[in-house]
C-alpha positions in Angstrom: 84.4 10.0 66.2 82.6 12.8 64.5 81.4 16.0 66.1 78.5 17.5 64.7 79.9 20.0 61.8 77.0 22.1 61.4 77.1 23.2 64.7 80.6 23.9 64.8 80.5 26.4 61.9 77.5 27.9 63.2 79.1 28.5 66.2 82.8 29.8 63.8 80.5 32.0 62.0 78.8 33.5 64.7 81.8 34.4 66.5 83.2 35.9 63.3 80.3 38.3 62.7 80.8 39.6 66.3 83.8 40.3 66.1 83.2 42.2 62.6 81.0 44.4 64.3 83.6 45.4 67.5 85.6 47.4 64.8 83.3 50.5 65.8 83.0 49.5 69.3 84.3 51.8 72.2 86.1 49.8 75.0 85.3 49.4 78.3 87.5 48.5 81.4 86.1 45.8 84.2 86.8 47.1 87.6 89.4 44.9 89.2 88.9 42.4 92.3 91.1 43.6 94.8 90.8 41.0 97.8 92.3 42.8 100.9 94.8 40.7 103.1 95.7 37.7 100.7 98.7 37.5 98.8 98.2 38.0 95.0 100.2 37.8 92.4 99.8 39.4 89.1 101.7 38.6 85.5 101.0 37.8 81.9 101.2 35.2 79.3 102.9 35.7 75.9 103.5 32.8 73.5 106.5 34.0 72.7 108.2 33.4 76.2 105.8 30.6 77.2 104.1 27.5 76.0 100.9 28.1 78.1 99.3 29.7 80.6 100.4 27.4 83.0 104.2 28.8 82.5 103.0 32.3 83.6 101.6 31.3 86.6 104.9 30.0 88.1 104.3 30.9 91.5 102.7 27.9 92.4 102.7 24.1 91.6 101.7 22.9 88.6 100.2 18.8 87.8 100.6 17.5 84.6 101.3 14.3 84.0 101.8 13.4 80.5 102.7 15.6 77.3 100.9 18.8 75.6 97.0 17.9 75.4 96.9 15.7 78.8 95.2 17.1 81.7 97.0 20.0 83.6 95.9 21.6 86.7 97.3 24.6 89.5 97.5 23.7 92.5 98.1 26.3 95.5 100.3 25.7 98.5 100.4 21.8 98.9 96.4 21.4 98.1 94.2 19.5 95.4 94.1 21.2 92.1 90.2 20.8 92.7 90.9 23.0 96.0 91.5 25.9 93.4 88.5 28.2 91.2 89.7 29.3 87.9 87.7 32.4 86.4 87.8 33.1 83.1 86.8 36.5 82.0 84.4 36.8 84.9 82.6 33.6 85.1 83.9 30.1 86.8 85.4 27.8 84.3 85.8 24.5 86.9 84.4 21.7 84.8 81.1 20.6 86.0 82.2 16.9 85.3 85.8 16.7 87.3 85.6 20.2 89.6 88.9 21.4 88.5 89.8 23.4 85.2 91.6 21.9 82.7 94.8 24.0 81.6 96.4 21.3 79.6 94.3 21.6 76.2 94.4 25.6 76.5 97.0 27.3 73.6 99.6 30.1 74.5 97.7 33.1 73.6 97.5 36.4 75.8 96.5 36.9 79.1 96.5 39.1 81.6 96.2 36.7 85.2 96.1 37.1 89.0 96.6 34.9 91.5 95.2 35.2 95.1 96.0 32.7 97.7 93.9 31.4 100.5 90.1 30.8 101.0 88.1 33.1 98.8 84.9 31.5 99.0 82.9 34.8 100.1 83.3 36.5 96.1 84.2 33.0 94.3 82.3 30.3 95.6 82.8 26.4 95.4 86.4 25.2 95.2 87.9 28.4 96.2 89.3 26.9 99.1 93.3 27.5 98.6 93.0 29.8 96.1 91.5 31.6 92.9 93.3 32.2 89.5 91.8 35.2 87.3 92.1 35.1 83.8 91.6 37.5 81.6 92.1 37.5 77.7 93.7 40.6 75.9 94.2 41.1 72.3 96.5 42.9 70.2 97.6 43.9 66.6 100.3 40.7 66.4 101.2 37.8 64.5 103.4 35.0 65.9 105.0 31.4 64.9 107.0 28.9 66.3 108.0 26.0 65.3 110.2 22.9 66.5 110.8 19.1 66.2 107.5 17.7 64.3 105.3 21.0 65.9 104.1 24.2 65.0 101.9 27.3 66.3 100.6 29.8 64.8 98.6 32.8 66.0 97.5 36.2 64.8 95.0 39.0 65.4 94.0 42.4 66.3 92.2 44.5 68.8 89.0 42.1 68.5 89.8 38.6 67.2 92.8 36.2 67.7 93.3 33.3 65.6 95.4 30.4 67.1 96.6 26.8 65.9 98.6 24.2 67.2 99.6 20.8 65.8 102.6 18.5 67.1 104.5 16.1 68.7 106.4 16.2 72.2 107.3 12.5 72.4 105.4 10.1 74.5 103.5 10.4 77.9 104.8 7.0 78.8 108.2 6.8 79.7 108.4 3.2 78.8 106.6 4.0 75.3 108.7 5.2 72.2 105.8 5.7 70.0 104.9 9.6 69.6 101.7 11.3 71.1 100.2 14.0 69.6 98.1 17.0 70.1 95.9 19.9 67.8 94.1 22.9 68.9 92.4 25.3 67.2 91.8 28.4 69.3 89.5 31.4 68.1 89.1 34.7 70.1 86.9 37.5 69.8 86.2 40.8 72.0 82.9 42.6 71.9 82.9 46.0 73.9 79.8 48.4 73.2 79.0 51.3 75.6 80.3 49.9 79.2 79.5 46.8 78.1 81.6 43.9 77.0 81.8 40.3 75.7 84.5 37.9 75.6 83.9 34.5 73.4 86.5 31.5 73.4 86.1 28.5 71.1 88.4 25.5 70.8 88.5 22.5 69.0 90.8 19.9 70.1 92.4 16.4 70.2 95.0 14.3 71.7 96.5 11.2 71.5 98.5 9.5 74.4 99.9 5.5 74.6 99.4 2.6 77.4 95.2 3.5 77.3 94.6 2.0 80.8 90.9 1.0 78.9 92.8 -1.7 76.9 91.6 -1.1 73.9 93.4 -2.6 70.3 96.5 -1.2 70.0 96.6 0.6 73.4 96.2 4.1 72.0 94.0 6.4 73.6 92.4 9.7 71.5 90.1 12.1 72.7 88.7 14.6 70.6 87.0 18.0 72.5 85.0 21.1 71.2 84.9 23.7 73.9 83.1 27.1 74.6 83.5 29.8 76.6 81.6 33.2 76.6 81.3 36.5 79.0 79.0 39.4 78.9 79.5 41.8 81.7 79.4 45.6 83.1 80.4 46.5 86.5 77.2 45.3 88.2 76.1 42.1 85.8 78.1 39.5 84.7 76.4 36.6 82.7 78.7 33.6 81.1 78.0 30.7 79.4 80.2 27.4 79.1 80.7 24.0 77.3 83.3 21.4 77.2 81.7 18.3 74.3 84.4 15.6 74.9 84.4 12.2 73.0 87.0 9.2 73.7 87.9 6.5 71.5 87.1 4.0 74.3 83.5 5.2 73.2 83.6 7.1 76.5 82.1 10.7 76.7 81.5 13.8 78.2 79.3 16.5 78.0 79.3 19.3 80.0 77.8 22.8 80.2 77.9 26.1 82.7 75.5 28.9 83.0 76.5 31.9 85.8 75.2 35.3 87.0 76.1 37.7 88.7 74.4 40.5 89.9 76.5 43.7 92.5 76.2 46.5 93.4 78.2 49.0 95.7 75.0 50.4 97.9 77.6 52.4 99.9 81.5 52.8 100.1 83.1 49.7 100.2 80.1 47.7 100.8 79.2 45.2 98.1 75.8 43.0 97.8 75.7 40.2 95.6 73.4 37.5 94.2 74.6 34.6 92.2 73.3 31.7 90.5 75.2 28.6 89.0 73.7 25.6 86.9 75.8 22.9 85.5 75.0 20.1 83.7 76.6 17.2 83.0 75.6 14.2 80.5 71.8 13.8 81.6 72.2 15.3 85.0 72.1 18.7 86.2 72.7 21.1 89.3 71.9 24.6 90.2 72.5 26.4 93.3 72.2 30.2 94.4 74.5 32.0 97.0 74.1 35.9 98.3 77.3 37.7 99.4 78.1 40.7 101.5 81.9 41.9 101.7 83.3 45.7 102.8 86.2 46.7 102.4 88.3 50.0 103.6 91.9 50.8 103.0 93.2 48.0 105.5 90.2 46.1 106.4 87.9 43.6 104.6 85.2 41.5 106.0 82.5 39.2 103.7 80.0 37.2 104.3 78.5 34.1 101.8 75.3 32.3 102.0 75.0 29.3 99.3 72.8 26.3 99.9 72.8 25.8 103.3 76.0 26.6 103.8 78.2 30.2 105.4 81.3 31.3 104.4 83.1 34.1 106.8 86.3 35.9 105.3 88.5 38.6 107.3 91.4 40.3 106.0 93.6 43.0 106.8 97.0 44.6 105.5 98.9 47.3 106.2 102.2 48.9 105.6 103.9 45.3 104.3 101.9 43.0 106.7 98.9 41.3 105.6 96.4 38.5 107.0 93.9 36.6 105.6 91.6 34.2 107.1 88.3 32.2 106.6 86.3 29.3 105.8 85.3 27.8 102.5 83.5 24.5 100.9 83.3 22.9 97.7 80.6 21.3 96.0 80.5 17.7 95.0 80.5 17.9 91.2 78.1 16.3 88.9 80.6 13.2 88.5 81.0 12.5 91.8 77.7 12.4 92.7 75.9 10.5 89.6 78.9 8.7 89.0 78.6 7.0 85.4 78.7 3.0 83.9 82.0 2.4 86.0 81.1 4.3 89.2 78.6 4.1 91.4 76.8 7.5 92.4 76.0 9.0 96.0 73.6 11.7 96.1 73.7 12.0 99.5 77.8 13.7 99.2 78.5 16.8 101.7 80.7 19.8 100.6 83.7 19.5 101.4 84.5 22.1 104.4 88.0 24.0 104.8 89.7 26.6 107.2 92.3 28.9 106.1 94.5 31.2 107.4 97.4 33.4 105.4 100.1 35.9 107.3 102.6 37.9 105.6 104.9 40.3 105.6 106.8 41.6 102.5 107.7 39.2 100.6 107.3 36.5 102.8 104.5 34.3 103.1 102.8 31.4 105.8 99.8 29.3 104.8 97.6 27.0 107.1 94.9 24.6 105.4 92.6 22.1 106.9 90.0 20.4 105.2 87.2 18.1 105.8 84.9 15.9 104.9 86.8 15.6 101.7 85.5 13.7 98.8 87.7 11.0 98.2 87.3 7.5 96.3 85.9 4.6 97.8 87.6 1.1 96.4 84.8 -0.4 98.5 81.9 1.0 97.2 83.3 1.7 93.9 81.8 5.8 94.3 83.1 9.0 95.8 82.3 9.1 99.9 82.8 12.0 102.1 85.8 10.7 104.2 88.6 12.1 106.2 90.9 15.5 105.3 93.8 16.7 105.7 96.6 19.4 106.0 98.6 22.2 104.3 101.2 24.0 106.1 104.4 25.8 104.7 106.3 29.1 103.9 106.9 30.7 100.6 109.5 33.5 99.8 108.8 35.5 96.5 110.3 38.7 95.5 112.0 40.3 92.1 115.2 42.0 91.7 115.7 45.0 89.7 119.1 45.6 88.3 120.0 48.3 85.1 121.2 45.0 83.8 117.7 43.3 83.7 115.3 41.4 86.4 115.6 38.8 89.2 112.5 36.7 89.8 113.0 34.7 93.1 110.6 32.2 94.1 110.9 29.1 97.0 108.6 27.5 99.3 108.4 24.8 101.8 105.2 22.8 102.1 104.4 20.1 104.7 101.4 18.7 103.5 99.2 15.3 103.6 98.9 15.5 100.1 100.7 12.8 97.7 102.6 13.9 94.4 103.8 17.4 96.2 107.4 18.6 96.5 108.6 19.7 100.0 110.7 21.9 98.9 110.6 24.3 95.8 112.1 27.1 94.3 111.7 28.5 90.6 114.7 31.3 89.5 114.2 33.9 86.3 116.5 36.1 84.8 115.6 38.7 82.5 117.7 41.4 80.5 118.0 43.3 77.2 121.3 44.1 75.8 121.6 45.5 72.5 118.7 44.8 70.7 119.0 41.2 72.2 117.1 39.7 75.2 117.6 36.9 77.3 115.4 34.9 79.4 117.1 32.1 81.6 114.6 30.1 83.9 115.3 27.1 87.3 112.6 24.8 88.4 113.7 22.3 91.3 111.3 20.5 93.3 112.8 18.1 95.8 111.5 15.4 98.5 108.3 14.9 96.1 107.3 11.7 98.3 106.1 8.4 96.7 102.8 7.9 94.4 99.6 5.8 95.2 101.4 2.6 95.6 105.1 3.2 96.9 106.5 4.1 94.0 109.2 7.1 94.6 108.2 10.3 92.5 111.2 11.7 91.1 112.5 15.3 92.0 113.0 17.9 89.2 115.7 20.3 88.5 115.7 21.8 84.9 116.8 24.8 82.9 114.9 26.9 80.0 116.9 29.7 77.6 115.0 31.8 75.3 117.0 34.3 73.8 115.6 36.8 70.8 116.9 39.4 68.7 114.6 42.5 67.3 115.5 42.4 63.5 113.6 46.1 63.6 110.7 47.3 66.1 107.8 45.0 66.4 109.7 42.0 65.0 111.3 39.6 67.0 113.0 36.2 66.3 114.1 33.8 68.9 115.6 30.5 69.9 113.8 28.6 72.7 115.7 25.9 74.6 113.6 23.7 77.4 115.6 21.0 79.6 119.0 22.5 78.0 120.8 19.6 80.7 118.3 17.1 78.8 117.3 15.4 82.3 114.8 13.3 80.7 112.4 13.8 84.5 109.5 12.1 85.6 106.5 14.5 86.7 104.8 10.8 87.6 106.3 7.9 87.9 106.5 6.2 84.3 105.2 9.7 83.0 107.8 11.8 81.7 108.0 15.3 81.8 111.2 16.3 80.5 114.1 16.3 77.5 115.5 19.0 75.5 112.9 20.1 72.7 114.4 23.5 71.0 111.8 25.6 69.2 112.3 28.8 66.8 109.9 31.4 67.1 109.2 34.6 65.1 106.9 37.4 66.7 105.7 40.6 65.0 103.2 43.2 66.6 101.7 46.1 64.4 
């Protein structure tokens, strides 16, 4: 399997000289989506305290079956991972082919990220039906390593390129497998600003290997090998992105994908915004564009929007005051290009609906309740061997989330319960972080438990999780840190899926200088 190496340098080289010419940039900032009513949560990622994104955005559930490399998605409050819209520096990043984003082949660099829950699909569009995650890359003057058990990372950078690589071993996806997967990234950053202007570019090259190929192919050992780009060019009215995602299997499937987005607002009066978007994606030899138009205002307390796209309206209303807040609304998502061409295996159905959803968030403080209902969902058919619009189903639950301050350090406190129709979701869930600084030393201890997870596709009980992480580091002198990582410290060995493991102590040493 061989990507084509001119382009990829092309693409290197082109990044590089952009970022050569930032140095005499003058930096911009992008105004900030505030999304009155819903509950959002806001936080960072550092590699230094966390192996991906995915880590940082705690709050909610993650799925990810298998080891590093293997598909990883968020999903918000009981729903599907597809029932969540990812942006990435101001454009969607859902892949065209599957309709979720993929956070499992992305490398622990630095990000900013927000998290609003509930149905956004007035300012985000398709798939923002339980929620949205914001991402937003930052850079910094830092080098950083760490290192572990047949693994490694490295990144480094300043104020305008990062440069990040990742190349090991976590043990096998397959519980019932002893051989070894594997999984390399290389990540390269660059940021653009000139005038109020400013452009974001990701590029990855990546590959993985995972056991028990469900393809059967000799020796049962499954590689896929992906080049991916991602780039942003934006102000405070216009936002243009581009995306790509070139996957090849060793199976001799494949997948090409690519995403082109505008966005064009303006604030005529106070508070009152007027959009116009348009979206094309394309995947393999098929393609799909759509255009939407979007109202919302907004005061102090109060927030109504309004989205046209297709034939389809979206109505939001929010409202928060003092420590109550309520958010409530409709949304849809798109069929995706997948599901409605289908491929050699599947069969296609162009005539495929949206999927429709109501939503409806109340809180108070740190206390939060969540209604879902969704319908016409896209769902496979064993029958016709292609997606159908079929049934729905329902999200209801209560989530509790607040931090501690103490002079000794922080208390992170989060646990929900989530009645929902969904398989392969806990009931019950809480996630505990303590963090404090004594001496030159810090510490970071971290609980995950998720209990009552139900039974998989066929019966099969889905274990429940309970593990422990430690990270403690030591400044050896200001801006140098070194640090010992310990995950599953109790070694429970879990099962995110049934034969699918997910745990087992792995310790890593890490080493973290900023300049």
């Amino acid at each position: 399997m061989k990507f084509e190496m001119k382009r990829k340098y092309v693409v290197i080289l082109g990044i590089l000289f952009l970022s050569i010419m930032a140095t005499e940039a003058v930096g911009s900032e992008i105004e900030e989506i505030i999304v009155v009513g819903a509950n959002e949560t806001f936080g960072s990622s550092q590699p230094e305290y966390d192996n991906s994104v995915l880590e940082a955005v705690d709050v909610y559930s993650v799925f990810q079956p298998g080891g590093p490399g293997g598909f990883a998605g968020v999903s918000i409050n009981g729903t599907d991972v597809k029932h969540t819209s990812v942006y990435r520096n101001g454009i969607p990043v859902n892949d065209p082919g599957g309709g979720w984003f993929d956070f499992g082949t992305e490398l622990p660099t630095f990000q900013d990220f927000t998290i609003i829950s509930g149905p956004n699909s007035v300012l985000f569009g398709s798939s923002a039906m339980a929620g949205t995650v914001l991402m937003e890359d930052t850079f910094s003057p830092h080098f950083f390593t760490k290192g572990g058990d047949n693994r490694y990372l490295l990144s480094g950078g300043n104020e305008y390129v990062q440069l990040a690589h990742y190349k090991g071993s976590n043990g096998s996806a397959r519980t019932d497998n002893t051989e070894k997967d594997w999984f390399e990234n290389t990540t390269l950053k660059t940021n653009y600003e000139f005038g109020d202007w400013k452009m974001i570019s990701i590029y990855q090259d990546y590959s993985y290997d995972y056991d028990n190929c469900w393809f059967g192919i000799d020796g049962n050992d499954c590689v896929q090998q992906g080049e991916k780009v991602d780039m942003s060019i934006r102000n405070d009215w216009l936002t243009v992105g581009y995306g790509q995602n070139d996957v090849e299997h060793n199976t001799g499937w494949e997948s090409k994908s690519k995403r082109y987005f505008v966005d064009v607002n303006d604030e005529i009066i106070s508070g009152l915004i007027v959009g116009v978007q348009g979206h094309r994606q394309e995947y393999n030899d098929y393609w799909y564009q759509h255009y939407a138009t979007y109202v919302n205002y907004s005061t102090e307390n109060h927030s109504i929007g309004w989205r046209v796209e297709d034939d389809y309206h979206v109505l939001r209303y929010g409202y928060e005051k003092d420590q109550f807040r309520l958010s409530l609304g409709n949304s849809i998502r798109m069929p995706n290009l997948y599901e409605r061409y289908g491929d050699d295996w599947v069969s296609p159905n162009l005539g495929l609906n949206a999927e429709k959803g109501q939503g409806l968030t109340l809180g108070y403080g740190f206390l939060s309740a969540f209604y879902y209902d969704f319908s016409e969902s896209i769902d496979f058919d064993m029958v016709t061997y292609g997606y159908v619009n079929s049934g729905g189903y329902e999200s209801k639950g209560i989530m509790f989330e607040r931090h501690f301050l103490y002079d000794e350090g922080a208390l992170h406190i989060t646990s929900s319960y989530t009645d929902t129709d969904q398989i392969r979701a806990a009931k019950y869930e809480t996630k505990l972080s303590w963090f404090s600084t004594i001496q030159g030393w810090d510490y970071l201890i971290s609980y995950v438990g998720q209990y009552d997870r139900g039974n998989d596709f066929d019966g099969t009980p889905i274990d429940d999780v309970s593990t422990f992480d430690f990270n403690v580091g030591y400044y050896i002198r200001p801006g140098l840190r070194f640090a010992v990582e310990i995950r599953d410290i109790l070694n429970r060995e879990f099962e995110i899926l049934p034969n699918y493991g997910a745990g087992g102590r792995e310790i890593n040493l890490t080493l973290h200088l900023s300049y």
